[in-house]
N, C-alpha and C positions, 0 to 999 in steps of 0.2 A: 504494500500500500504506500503510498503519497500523501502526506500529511503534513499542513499547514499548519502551525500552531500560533495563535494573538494573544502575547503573552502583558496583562497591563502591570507595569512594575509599582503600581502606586497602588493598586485594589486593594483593600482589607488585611489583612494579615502579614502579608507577606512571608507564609512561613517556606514554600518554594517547593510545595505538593507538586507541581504543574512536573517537578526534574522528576519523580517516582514515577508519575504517569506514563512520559517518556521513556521508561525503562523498561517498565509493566508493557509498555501495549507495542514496541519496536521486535521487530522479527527479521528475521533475515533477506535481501534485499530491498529492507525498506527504506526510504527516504521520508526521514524528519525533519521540516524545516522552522523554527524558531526563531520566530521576530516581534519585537520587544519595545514598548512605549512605557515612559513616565508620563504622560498628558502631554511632552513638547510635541513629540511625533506623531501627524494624525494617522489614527487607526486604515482611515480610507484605503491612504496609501501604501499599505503593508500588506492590503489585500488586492491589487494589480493584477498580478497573474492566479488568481483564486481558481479559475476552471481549470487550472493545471493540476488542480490536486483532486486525489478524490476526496478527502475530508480536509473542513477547518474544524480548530479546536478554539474556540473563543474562552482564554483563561481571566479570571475577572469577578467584577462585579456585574449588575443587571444593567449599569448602563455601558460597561464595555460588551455585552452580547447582543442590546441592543444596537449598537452602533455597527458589531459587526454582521446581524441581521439584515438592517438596513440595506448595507454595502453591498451584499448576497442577496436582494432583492429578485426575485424571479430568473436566478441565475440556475436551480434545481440543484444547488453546491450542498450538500450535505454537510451541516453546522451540529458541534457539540457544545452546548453550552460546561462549562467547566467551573464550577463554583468558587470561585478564591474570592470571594469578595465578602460582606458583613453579612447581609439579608440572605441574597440566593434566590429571592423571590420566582425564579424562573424554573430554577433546579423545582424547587417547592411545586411548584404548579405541574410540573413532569412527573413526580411522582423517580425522579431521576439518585441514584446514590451521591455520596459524596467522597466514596474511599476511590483514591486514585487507580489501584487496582481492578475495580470494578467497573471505573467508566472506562479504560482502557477496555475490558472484555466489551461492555458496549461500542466502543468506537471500532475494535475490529467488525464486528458482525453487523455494524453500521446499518441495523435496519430505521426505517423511515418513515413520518409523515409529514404534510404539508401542514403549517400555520399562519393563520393569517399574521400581517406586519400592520401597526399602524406609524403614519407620519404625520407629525406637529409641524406648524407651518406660523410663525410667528416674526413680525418683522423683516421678513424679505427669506426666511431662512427657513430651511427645511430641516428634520431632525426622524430620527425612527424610535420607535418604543415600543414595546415588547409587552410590559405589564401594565400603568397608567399614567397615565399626566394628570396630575390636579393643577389647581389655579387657588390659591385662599390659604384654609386652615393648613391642609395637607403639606402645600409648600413651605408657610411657615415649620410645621413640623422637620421637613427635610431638612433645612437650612438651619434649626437649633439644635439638632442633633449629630451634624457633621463633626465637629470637635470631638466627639466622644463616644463615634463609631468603633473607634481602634479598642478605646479603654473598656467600654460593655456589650461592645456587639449590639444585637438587634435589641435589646433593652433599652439602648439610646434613645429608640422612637418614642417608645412610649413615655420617658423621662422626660423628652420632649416634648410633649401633648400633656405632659401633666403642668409642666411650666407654663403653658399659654392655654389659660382655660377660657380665656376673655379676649381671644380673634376678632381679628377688625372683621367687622360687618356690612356690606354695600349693595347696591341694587343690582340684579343677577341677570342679564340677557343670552339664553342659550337658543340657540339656532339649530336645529336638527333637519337634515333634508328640507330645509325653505321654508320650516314652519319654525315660528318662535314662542318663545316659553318666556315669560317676566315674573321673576318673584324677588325674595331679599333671604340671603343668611351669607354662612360662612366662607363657602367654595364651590367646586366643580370638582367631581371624577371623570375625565374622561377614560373607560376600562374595556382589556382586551384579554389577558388572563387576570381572571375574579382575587384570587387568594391573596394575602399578605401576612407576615407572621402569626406563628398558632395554630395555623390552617382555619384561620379567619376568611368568611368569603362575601366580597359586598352582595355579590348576587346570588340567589338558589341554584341557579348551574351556569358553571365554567364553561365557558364555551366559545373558544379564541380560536375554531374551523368553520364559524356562520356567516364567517363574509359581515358581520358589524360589531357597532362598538356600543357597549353599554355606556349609560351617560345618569350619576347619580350627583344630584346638586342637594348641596349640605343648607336646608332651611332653618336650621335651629337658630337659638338667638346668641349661643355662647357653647362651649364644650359639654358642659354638664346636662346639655337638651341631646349630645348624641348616644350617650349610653344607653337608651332604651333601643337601639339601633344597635348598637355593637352587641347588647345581649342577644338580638335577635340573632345576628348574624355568627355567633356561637353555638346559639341552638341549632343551626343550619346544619350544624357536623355529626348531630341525631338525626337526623331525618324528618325533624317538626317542622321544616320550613315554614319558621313566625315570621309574619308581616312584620315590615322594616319601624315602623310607626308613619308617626307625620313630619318626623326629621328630615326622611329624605323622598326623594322624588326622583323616580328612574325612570327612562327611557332606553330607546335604542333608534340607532341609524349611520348609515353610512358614510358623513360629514357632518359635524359638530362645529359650529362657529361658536365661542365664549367670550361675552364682554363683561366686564363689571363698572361701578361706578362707587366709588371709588376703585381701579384697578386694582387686581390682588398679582402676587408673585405669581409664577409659576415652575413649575418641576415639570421634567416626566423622566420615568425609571430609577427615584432617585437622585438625578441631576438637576442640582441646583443652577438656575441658569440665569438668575440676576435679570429675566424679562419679567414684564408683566404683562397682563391681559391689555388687547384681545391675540385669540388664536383660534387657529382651523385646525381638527386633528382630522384626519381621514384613512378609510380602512384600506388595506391592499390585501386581497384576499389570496391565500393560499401562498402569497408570496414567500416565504421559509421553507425550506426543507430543514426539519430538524432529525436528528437522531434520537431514536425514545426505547426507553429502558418496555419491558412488558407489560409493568403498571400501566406506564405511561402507553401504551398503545390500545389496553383494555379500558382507561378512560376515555379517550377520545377518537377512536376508532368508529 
């Protein structure tokens, strides 16, 4: 095999799992090729000659897979996402391992499905994401959690969201396929795989092969109006699927416009990205070929 490896030097841990992988899954006349970014070097560009290989390995966090999803856009390049980063949120949603041994046995047998990609389009600039873009609460959460990614892992977030329980609040115009939505609270989710720590899931079913985007807008007046929401979305993982309450208001569609008034920041995968609203996210369907462990293909198969 022929293997491309997007190795981020800066993602999460740094503990250097990605060199075991390389060991575990290399065979004799195989070609492994290893190319390597602190954040100077864009990812883009390490993936150039990408159809040359039969596998990329994208090592990282969720917004280096997503970037190199992106890139791999309807190219049919078989991508492994490779969890080095805090969250994983992607691995999580696969149903995917995390011992580098094991994803090597995955990456030889390289079996396969299609997922949709979506792209945020904000300011002239186009961007890909993988799990979701918020705009408001969420990206604040992003953005006061970063310092203290390394020190507690995914506990940051929520340390995060406990520190800002009193989020700026502004008037909320979402745009879906031409029709618009006005109300007022916290943020927007724009979502493409549901889960995020805990196996917490905004929506009753994951479902990132339907060709759209689910689109949940945070109505509440302050943090402590969305807990009845996060409990619901707990009970999700019994099989009770509780209505969400009146916190949030979910849709779906295939282009998402989000404004707000006052503008709120925005993320997506994690990526704090210093924009604010407004943004267009939009679905690219089927675009990913991913490599999926047998969980992962008895879910979304």
């Amino acid at each position: 095999m022929k293997a491309l490896i997007i190795n981020n030097l800066a993602s999460g841990y740094r503990d250097g799992s990605i060199y075991d992988f390389m060991r575990a899954f290399t065979q004799d006349g195989d070609e492994v090729c290893m190319r390597s970014t602190d954040g100077a070097t864009p990812i883009e560009g390490l993936l150039r000659d990408a159809s040359e290989f039969d596998l990329v390995v994208a090592s990282g966090g969720d917004g280096t897979v997503a970037t190199v999803a992106y890139a791999l856009a309807n190219t049919k390049v078989p991508l492994l996402p490779y969890p080095a980063g805090t969250a994983n949120l992607l691995s999580l949603n696969l149903a995917e391992p995390n011992e580098p041994h094991a994803l090597a046995k995955l990456a030889r047998r390289c079996e396969t499905l299609d997922f949709d990609v979506a792209e945020i389009e904000s300011a002239g600039e186009k961007h890909g994401f993988m799990i979701m873009a918020g705009a408001g609460y969420d990206a604040t959460i992003m953005e006061s959690a970063a310092p203290n990614k390394k020190l507690f892992g995914p506990m940051a977030y929520f340390l995060a969201a406990g520190a800002n329980i009193a989020p700026q609040h502004s008037k909320i115009t979402v745009t879906i396929d031409g029709v618009r939505h006005e109300t007022e609270g916290l943020g927007v989710l724009v979502i493409n795989f549901s889960k995020i720590q805990f196996d917490i899931s905004f929506t009753h079913t994951n479902q990132p092969r339907d060709g759209k985007l689910d689109v949940a807008v945070l109505k509440a007046k302050n943090a402590v109006e969305l807990l009845p929401a996060m409990l619901a979305a707990m009970l999700d993982r019994d099989g009770e699927f509780p209505e969400r309450g009146d916190a949030l208001e979910l849709y779906q569609g295939t282009e998402v416009t989000v404004e707000a008034d006052p503008a709120f920041d925005m993320q997506y995968d994690g990526e704090v990205t210093k924009k604010s609203t407004p943004f267009t996210a939009r679905i690219l369907p089927g675009a990913c070929r991913m490599v999926v462990s047998d969980e992962g293909r008895a879910l979304f198969e």
